[in-house]
C-alpha positions as CSV (number, residue, x, y, z in Angstrom):
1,X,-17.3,9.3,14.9
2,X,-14.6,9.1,11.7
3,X,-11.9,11.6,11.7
4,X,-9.2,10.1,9.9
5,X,-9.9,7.9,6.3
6,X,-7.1,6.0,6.3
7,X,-5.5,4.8,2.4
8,X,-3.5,2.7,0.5
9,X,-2.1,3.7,-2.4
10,X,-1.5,0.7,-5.0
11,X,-4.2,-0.9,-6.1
12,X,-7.0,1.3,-4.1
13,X,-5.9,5.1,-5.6
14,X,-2.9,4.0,-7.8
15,X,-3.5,1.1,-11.2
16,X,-0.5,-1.7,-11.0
17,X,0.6,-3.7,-13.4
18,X,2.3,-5.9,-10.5
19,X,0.6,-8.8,-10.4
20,X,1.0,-9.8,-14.0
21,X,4.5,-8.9,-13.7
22,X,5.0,-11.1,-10.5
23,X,3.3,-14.5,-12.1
24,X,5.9,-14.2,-15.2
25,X,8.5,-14.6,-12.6
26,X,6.6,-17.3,-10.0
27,X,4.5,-18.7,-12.1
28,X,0.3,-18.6,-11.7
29,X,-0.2,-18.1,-7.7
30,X,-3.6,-17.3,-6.7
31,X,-3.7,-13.2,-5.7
32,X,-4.2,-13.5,-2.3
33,X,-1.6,-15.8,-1.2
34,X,0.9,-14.4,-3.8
35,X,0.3,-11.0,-2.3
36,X,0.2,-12.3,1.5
37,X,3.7,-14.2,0.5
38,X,4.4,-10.6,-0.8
39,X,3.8,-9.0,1.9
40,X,5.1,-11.3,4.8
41,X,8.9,-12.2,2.3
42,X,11.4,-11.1,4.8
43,X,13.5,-9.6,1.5
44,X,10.3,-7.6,0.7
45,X,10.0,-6.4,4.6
46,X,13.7,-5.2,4.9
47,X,13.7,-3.7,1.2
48,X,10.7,-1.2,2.2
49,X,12.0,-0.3,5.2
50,X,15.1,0.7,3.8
51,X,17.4,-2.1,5.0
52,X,18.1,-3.6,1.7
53,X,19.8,-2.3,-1.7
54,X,17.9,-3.2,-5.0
55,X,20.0,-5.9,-6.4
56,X,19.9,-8.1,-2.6
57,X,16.0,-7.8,-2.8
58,X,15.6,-9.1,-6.1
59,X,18.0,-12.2,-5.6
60,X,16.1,-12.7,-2.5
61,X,12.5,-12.3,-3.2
62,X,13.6,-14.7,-6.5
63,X,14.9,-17.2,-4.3
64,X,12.0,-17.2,-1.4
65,X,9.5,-17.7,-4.6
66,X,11.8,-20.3,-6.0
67,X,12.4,-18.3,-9.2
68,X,15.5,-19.1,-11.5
69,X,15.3,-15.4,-13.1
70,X,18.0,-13.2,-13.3
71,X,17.9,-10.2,-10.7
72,X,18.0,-7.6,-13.4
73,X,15.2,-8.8,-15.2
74,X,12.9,-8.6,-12.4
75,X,14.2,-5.0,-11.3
76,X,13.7,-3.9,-14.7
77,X,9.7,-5.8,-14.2
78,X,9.9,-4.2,-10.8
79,X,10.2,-0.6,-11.5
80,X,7.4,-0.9,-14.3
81,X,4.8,-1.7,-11.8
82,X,3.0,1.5,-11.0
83,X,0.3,2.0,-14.2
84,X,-1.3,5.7,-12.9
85,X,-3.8,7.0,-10.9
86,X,-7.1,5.4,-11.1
87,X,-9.9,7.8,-12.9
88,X,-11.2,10.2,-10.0
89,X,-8.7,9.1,-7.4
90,X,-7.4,13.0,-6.9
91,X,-10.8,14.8,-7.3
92,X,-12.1,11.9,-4.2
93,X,-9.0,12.5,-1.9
94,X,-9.7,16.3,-2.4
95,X,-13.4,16.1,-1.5
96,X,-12.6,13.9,2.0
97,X,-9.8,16.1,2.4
98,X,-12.3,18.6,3.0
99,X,-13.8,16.9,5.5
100,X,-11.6,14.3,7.2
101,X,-7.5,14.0,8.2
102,X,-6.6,12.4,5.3
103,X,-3.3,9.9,6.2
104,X,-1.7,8.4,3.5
105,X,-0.5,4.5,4.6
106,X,1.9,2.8,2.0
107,X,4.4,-0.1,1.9
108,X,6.8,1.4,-1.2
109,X,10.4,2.0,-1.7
110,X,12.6,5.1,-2.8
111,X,12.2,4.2,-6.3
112,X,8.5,4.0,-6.2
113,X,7.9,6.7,-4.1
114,X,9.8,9.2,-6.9
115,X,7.1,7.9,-9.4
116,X,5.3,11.2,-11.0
117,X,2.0,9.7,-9.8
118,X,3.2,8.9,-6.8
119,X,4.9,12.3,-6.0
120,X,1.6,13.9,-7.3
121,X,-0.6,12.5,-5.5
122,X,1.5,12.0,-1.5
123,X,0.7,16.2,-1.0
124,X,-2.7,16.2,-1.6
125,X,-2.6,13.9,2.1
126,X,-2.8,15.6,5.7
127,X,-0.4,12.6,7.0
128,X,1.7,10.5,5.3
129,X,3.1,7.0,6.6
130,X,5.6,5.1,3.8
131,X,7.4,2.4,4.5
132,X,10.8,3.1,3.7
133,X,10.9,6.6,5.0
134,X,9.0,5.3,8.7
135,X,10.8,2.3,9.1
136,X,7.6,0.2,10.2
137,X,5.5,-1.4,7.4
138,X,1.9,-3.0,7.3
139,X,0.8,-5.3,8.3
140,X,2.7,-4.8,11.7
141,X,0.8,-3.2,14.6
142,X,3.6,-0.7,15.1
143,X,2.5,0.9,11.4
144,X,-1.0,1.4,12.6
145,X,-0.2,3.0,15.8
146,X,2.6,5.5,14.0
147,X,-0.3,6.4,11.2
148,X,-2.4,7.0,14.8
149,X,-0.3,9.2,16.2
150,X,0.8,11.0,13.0
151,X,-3.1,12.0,12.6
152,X,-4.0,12.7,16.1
153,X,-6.7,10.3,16.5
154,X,-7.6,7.1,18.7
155,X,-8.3,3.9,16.1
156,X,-12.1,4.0,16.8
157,X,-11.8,7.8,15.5
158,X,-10.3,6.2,12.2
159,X,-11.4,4.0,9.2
160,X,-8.9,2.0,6.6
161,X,-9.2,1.1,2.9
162,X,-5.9,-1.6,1.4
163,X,-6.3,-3.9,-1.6
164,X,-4.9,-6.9,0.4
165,X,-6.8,-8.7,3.3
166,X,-3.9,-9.5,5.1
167,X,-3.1,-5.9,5.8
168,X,-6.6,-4.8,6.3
169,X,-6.4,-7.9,9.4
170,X,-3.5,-5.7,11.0
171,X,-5.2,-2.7,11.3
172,X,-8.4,-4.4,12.8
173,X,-5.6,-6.2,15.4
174,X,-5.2,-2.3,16.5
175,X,-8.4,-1.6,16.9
176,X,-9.2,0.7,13.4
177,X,-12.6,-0.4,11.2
178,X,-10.9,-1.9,7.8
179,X,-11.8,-2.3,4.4
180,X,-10.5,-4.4,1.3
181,X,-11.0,-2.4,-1.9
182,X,-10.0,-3.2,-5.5
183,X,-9.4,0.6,-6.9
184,X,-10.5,4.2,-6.6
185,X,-14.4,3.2,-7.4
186,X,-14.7,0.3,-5.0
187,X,-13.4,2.8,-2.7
188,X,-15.8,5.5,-3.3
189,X,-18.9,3.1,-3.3
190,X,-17.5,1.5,0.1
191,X,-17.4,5.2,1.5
192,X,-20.6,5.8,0.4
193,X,-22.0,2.7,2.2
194,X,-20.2,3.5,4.9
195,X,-21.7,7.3,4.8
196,X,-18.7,9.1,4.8
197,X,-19.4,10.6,1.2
């Protein structure tokens, strides 16, 4: 039996613009191993856990993709990633809010997080698991079993929803049903299907 619905935030509740930002710095990757690439870059990894200023990410992350851009070029790309909420995506927290512990499970960093849509939308969650405020990040088992424990449930009491595959394989390495979803609608449908809505 579900107790916990489990989210990401970009890309399944939140719009980004990151992807077309990202391929005008490394050129025309395909999305799933430019976000798997993303996701695994050490510079990325120690940047959302905390570990790393700004300007030391961006020189990294440039040089793992092999990009001769200038570091404040890409921070200025970088901190115009987040779009907005997706249409719906607060009334649909709200209603499985009302029904389910609601844990909120997001790689980000400080800048990010202080987004208006971001910091609108983190208190409508029971739980909340970021990144650079945990120190553990997806797609590592020791994220999933944190965003366990911080909603009181076992991972077959649990379901999870991420726009990237590679993360959505890390939560099933722990046990927890997961989902990839492409925005707030795709997520709603998949709930649905699922009969959790």
């Amino acid at each position: 039996m579900i107790k916990a619905v489990l989210l990401d935030m970009g890309g399944v509740l939140i719009e980004l613009d990151a992807e077309r930002q990202m391929r005008a710095f490394v050129g025309d990757i395909p999305r799933e191993e430019l976000w798997r690439r993303w996701l695994l870059s050490p510079a990325v990894r120690e940047h959302e856990v905390g570990r790393m200023s700004p300007e030391d990410f961006a020189a990294a992350v440039l040089r793992e993709f092999g990009s001769s851009a200038g570091v404040d070029a890409f921070l200025e790309s970088f901190h115009h990633w987040i779009v907005g909420p997706f249409p719906g995506a607060g009334a649909l927290i709200d209603e499985l809010a009302a029904r389910y512990r609601m844990g909120l499970l997001t790689n980000t960093c400080a800048y990010h997080w202080s987004h208006p849509a971001i910091a609108a939308m983190a208190p409508q969650f029971h739980h909340v698991i970021a990144s650079h405020l945990a120190g553990v990040i997806k797609p590592d088992r020791e994220f999933f079993e944190l965003a366990l424990t911080e909603c009181g449930v076992t991972a077959g009491e649990a379901i999870f929803f991420d726009d990237n595959e590679i993360n959505c394989e890390g939560a099933r390495a722990c046990g927890i049903e997961a989902h990839r979803v492409l925005g707030t609608a795709a997520l709603r449908e998949a709930l649905m299907q699922r009969g959790l809505l």
